[in-house]
C-alpha positions as CSV (number, residue, x, y, z in Angstrom):
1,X,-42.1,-5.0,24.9
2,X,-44.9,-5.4,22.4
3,X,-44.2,-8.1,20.2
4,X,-44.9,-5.4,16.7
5,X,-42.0,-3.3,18.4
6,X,-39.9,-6.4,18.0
7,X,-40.3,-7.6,14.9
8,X,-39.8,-3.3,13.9
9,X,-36.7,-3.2,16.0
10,X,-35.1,-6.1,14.1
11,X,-35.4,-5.1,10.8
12,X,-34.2,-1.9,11.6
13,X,-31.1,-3.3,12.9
14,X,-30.7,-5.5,10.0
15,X,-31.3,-2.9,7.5
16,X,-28.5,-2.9,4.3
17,X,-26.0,-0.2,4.7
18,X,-23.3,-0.4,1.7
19,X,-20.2,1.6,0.8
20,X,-20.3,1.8,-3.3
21,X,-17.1,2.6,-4.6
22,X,-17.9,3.9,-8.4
23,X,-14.9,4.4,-11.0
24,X,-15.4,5.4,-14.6
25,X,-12.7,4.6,-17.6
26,X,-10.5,6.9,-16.7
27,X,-9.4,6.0,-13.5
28,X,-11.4,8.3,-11.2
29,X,-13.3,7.0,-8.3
30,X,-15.9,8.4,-5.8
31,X,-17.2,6.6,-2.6
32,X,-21.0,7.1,-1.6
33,X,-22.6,5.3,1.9
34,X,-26.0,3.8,1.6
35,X,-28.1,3.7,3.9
36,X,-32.0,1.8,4.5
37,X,-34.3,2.7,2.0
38,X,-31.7,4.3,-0.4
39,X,-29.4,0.8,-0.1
40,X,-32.6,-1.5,-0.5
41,X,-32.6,-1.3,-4.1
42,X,-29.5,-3.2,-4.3
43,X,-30.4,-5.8,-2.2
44,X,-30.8,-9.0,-4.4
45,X,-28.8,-7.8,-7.2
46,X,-26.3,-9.9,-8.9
47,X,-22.5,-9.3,-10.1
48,X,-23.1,-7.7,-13.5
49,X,-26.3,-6.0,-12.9
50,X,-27.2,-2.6,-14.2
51,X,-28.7,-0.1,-12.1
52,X,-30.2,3.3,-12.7
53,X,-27.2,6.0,-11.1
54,X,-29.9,8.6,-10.0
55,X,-29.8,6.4,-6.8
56,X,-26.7,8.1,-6.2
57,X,-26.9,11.3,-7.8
58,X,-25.2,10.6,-11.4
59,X,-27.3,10.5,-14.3
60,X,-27.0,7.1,-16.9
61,X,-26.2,3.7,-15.3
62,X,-23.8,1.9,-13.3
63,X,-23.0,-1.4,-13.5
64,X,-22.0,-3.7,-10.4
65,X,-18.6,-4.8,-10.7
66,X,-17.9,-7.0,-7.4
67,X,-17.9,-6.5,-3.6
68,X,-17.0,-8.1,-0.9
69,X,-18.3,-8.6,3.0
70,X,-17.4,-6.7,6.4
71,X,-14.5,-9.7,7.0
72,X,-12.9,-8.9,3.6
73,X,-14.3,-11.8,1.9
74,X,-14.6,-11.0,-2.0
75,X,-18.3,-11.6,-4.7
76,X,-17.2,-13.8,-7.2
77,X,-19.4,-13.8,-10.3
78,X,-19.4,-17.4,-11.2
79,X,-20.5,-18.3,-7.4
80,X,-24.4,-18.5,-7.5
81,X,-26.3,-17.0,-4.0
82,X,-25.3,-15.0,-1.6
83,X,-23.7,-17.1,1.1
84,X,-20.0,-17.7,1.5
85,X,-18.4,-20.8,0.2
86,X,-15.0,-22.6,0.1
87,X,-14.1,-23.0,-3.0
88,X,-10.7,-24.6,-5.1
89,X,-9.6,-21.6,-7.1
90,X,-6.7,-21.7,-9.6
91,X,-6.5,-18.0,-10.1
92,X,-9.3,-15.1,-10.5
93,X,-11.0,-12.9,-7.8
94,X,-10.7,-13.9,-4.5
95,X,-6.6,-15.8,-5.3
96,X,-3.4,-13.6,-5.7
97,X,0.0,-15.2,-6.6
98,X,-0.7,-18.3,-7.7
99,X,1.9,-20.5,-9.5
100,X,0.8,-22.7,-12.2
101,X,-1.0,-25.3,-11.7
102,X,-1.7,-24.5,-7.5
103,X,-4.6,-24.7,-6.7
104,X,-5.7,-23.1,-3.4
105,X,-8.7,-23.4,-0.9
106,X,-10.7,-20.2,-0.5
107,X,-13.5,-18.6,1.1
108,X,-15.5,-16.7,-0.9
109,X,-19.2,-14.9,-1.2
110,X,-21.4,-15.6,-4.2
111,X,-22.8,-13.1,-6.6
112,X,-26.1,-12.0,-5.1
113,X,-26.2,-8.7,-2.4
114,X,-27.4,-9.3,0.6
115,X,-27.6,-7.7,3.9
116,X,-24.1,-9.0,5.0
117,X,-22.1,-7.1,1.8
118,X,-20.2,-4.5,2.9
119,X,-18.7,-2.8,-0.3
120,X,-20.4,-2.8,-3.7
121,X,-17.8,-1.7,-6.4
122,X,-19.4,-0.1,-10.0
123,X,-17.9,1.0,-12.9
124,X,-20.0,4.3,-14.4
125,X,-19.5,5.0,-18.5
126,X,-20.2,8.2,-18.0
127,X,-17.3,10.6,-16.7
128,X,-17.2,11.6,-12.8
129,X,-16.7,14.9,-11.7
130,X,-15.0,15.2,-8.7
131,X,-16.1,18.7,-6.3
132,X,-12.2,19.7,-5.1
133,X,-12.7,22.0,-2.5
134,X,-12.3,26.0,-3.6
135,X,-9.2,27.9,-1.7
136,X,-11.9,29.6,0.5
137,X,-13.1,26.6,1.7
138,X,-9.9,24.6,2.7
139,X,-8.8,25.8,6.0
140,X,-4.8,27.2,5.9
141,X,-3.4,25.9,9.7
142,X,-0.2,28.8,10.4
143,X,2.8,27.8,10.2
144,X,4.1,26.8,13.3
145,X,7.1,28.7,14.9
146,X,10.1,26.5,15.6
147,X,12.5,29.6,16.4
148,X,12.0,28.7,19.7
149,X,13.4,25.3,19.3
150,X,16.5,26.6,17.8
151,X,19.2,24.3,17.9
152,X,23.0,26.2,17.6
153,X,25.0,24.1,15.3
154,X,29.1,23.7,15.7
155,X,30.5,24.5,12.3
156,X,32.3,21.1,11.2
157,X,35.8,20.7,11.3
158,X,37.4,20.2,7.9
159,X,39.5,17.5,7.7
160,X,41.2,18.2,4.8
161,X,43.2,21.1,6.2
162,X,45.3,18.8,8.2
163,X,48.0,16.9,6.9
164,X,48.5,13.7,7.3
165,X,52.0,12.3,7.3
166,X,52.1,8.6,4.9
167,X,54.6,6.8,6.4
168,X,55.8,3.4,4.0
169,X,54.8,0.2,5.2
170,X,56.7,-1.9,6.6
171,X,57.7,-4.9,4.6
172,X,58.2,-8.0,6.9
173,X,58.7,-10.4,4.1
174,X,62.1,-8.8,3.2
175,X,63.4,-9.0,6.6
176,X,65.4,-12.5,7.3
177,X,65.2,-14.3,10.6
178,X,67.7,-16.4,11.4
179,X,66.6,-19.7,12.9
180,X,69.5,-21.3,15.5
181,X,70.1,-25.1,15.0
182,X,68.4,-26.6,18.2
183,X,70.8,-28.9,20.8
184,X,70.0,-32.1,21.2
């Protein structure tokens, strides 16, 4: 191969592809994939970062919330670059159920988006619509016919039409035994 069709080859292996999860205030959340020269712009941006949301079709901004790699491993905003770091958290991202005073080990990315992030969560001010599907559009499956898996059923015998003769208990601490005096 030529040596320009290398160097081409690799970056378009290593171009950023990012799932952005966006939720605005009132709970609602839409996932968009990223892909080259539409994820690019992200590339280098911190934790707390603005960014236009025309990128993605909203109008207004978005602002970057966290992320985390394709391991799992979350941003944390107070971490400067983007490689991954142990660090000794006592609670925040990246820690769950600590008790006080623990402090635990971690691995965790820093704040800047590179090509190894994964997911990029935002929060949008604005509010999200959310396109539902119209009736015409969802496809109705038939119900399936389970008459030919009928199953007869034996009607269940009831109990309470029997009677049950209570017969007292017998008392064996009323009854005396009578102990014979043993030969010697």
């Amino acid at each position: 191969m030529h040596k320009d069709s290398l160097v081409v080859q690799f970056f378009l292996e290593y171009m950023a592809n990012f799932k952005l999860t966006i939720s605005d205030k009132n709970g609602k959340s839409i996932t968009k994939e990223l892909k080259d020269k539409d994820a690019n712009p992200f590339v280098g941006l911190k934790v707390s970062n603005e960014v236009d949301a025309g990128i993605v079709g909203l109008g207004g901004k978005i602002k970057i919330t966290g992320g985390s790699d394709k391991s799992g491993v979350p941003m944390r905003s107070d971490l400067h670059g983007g490689s991954r770091k142990y660090i000794l958290l006592s609670k925040g991202v990246g820690l769950q159920d600590a008790e006080k005073g623990e402090r635990v080990r971690k691995l965790i990315r820093g704040n800047t988006i590179s090509e190894e992030i994964y997911q990029i969560n935002c929060r949008y001010d604005g509010e999200l619509k959310i396109d539902e599907p119209s009736e015409k559009e969802v496809k109705k499956e038939p119900k399936k016919d389970n008459s030919a898996k009928e199953v007869k059923k034996e009607p269940k015998k009831d109990d309470s039409a029997k009677e049950v003769k209570n017969e007292p208990k017998k008392d064996d601490s009323a009854k005396e035994v009578k102990k014979e005096p043993k030969k010697a």
